[in-house]
PLY file of the C-alpha trace (Angstrom):
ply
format ascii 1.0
element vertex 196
property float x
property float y
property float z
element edge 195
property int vertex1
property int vertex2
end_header
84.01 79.48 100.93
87.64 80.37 101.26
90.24 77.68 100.94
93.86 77.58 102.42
97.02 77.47 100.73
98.44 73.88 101.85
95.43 72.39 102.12
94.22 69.43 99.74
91.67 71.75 98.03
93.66 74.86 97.36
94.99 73.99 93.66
98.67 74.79 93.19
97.85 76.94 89.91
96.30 79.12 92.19
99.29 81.05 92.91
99.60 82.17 89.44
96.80 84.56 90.46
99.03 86.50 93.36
100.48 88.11 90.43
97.08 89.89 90.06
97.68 91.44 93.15
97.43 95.39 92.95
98.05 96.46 96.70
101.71 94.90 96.98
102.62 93.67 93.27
106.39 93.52 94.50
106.37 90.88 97.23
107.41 87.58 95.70
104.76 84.63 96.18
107.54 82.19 98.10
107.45 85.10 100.94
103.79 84.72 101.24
103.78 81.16 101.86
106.58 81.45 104.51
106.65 81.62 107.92
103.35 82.59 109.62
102.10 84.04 105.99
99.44 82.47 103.86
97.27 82.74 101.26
93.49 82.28 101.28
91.62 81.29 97.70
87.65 82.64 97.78
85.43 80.27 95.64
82.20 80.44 95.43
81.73 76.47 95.07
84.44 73.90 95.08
86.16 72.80 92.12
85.08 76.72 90.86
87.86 78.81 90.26
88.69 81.62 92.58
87.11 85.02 92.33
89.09 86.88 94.86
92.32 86.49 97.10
93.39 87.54 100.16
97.17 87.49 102.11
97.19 86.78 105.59
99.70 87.46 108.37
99.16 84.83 111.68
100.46 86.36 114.88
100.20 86.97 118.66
101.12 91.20 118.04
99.32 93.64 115.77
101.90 94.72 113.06
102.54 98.30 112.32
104.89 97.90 109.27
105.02 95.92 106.07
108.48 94.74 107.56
106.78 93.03 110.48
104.70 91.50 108.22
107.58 90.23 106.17
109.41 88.73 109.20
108.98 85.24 110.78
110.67 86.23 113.98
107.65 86.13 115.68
107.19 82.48 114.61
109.17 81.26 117.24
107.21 82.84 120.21
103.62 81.97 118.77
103.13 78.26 120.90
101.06 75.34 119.29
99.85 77.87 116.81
97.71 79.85 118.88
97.54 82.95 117.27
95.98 86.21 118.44
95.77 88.17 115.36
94.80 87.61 111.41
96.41 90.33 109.53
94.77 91.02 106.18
97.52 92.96 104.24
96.16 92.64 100.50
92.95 91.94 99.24
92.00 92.07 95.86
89.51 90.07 93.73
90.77 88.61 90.64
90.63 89.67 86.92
88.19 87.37 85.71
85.83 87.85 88.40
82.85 89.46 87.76
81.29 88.80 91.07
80.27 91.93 92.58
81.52 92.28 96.17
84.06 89.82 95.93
86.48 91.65 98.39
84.14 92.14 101.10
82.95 88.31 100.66
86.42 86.75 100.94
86.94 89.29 104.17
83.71 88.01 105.51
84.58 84.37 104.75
88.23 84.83 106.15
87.08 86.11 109.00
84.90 83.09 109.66
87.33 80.61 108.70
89.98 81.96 111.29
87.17 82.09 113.93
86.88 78.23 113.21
90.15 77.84 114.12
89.90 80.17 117.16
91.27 83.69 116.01
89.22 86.62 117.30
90.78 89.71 115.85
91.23 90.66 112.55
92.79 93.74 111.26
94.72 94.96 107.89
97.70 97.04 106.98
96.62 99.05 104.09
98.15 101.80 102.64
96.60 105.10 101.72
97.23 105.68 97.82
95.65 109.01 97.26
97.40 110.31 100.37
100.03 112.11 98.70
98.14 113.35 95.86
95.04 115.34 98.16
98.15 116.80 100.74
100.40 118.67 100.04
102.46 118.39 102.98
102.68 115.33 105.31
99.19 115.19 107.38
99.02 114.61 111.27
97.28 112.05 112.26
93.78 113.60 112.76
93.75 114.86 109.28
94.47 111.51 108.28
91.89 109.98 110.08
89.70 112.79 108.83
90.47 112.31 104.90
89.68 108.47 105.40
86.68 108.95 107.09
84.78 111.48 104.49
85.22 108.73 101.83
87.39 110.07 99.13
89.61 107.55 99.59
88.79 104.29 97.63
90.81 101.70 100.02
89.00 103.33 103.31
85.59 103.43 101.75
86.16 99.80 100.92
87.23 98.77 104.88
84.77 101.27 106.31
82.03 99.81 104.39
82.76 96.76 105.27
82.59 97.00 108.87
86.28 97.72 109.40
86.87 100.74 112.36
89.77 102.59 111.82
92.28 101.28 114.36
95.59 103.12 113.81
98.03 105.44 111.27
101.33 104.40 111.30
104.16 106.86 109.89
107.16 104.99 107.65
105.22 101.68 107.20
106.27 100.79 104.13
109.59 103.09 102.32
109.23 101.02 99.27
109.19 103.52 96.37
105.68 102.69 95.40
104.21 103.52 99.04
106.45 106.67 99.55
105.33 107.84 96.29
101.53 107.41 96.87
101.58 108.18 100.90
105.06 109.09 102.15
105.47 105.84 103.44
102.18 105.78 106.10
99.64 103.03 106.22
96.67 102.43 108.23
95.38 99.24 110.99
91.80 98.99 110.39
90.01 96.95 112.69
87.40 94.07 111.59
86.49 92.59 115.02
82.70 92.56 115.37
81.07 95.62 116.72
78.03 95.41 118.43
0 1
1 2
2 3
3 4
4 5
5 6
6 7
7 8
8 9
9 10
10 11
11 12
12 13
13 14
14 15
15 16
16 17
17 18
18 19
19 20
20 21
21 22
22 23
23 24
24 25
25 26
26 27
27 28
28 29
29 30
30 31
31 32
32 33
33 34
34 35
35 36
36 37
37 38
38 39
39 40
40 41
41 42
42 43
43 44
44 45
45 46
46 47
47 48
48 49
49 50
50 51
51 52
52 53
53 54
54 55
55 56
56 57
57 58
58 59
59 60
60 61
61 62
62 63
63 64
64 65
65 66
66 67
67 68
68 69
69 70
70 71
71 72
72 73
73 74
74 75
75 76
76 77
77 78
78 79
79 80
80 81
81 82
82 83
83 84
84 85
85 86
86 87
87 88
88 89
89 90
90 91
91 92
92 93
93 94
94 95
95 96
96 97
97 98
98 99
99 100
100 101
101 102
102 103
103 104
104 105
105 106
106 107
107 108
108 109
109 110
110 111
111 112
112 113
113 114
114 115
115 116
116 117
117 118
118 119
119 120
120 121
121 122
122 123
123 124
124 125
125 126
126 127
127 128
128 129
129 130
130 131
131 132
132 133
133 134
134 135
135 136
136 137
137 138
138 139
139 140
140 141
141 142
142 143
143 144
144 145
145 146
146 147
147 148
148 149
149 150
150 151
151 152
152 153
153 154
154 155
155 156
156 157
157 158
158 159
159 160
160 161
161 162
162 163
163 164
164 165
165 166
166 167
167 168
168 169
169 170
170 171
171 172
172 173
173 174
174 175
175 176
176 177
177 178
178 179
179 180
180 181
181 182
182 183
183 184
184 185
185 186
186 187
187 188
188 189
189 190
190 191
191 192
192 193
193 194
194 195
């Protein structure tokens, strides 16, 4: 089961763990909290400790850039908290973990919890680490989409696997240093609404 942040059974040394997180180890926890962010806890029983974590965006528009994702403005134009969208934008199971396939379980569980609560679509932002190491020059798009389909690519096999459809590349996502380094900056929506 996967547990909120703010609710009664999400323990408050829980966020200690965010600092496991390897997909954006820069963003401070107090910005993840904030705003239409949260956190969700994966446990396999309560009162267990968590075995994977996953950051969530809440939103009525699909976010392209990490800066969207770090911006309540929309906050103010989301009514009674009727969101449209649950943005995944880091997943990542936890050191001590050892259960195998905690990432896609937390997904799976996150995506029914929201569903409870009457969300529908689910996407990420992820980013594309290898990018910049298997090109030499900035890719177009249907390269992109090309690399991340054959596999190679460790966070696309892990979506793709999971159900996820590729959804959309977005150039200049995320300039921090770490993300132009590893992809020039682009990032990826992938798509986790059911598909039948």
């Amino acid at each position: 089961m996967v547990i909120e942040y703010g609710t009664p059974d999400f323990k408050k040394e829980w966020l200690d763990y965010v600092e496991q997180d390897p997909v954006h180890p820069a963003i401070r926890l107090e910005d993840r909290i904030k705003g239409t962010r949260t956190i969700l806890a994966y446990v396999e029983t309560l009162g267990a400790e968590p075995q994977a974590m996953v950051c969530i965006k809440l939103g009525d528009k699909l976010p392209q850039n990490m800066e969207f994702i770090m911006s309540d403005d929309d906050a103010t134009e989301v009514v009674d908290d009727n969101y449209m969208f649950a943005i995944f934008y880091s997943i990542f199971r936890l050191e001590h973990s050892s259960l195998k396939g905690a990432g896609a379980i937390t997904i799976k569980e996150a995506k029914q919890y929201y569903r409870n609560n009457g969300i529908k679509r689910f996407f990420t932002l992820s980013p594309i680490p290898s990018l910049r190491k298997d090109f030499k020059y900035i890719p177009a798009e249907r390269a992109i989409k090309k690399y991340l389909n054959e596999g190679s690519n460790a966070v696309a096999k892990f979506h793709l696997s999971n159900g996820a459809k590729i959804h959309g590349i977005h150039y200049n996502t995320d300039m921090s240093p770490q993300r132009v380094f590893e992809s020039w900056g682009i990032m990826v929506n992938y798509d986790y609404c059911d598909y039948l």
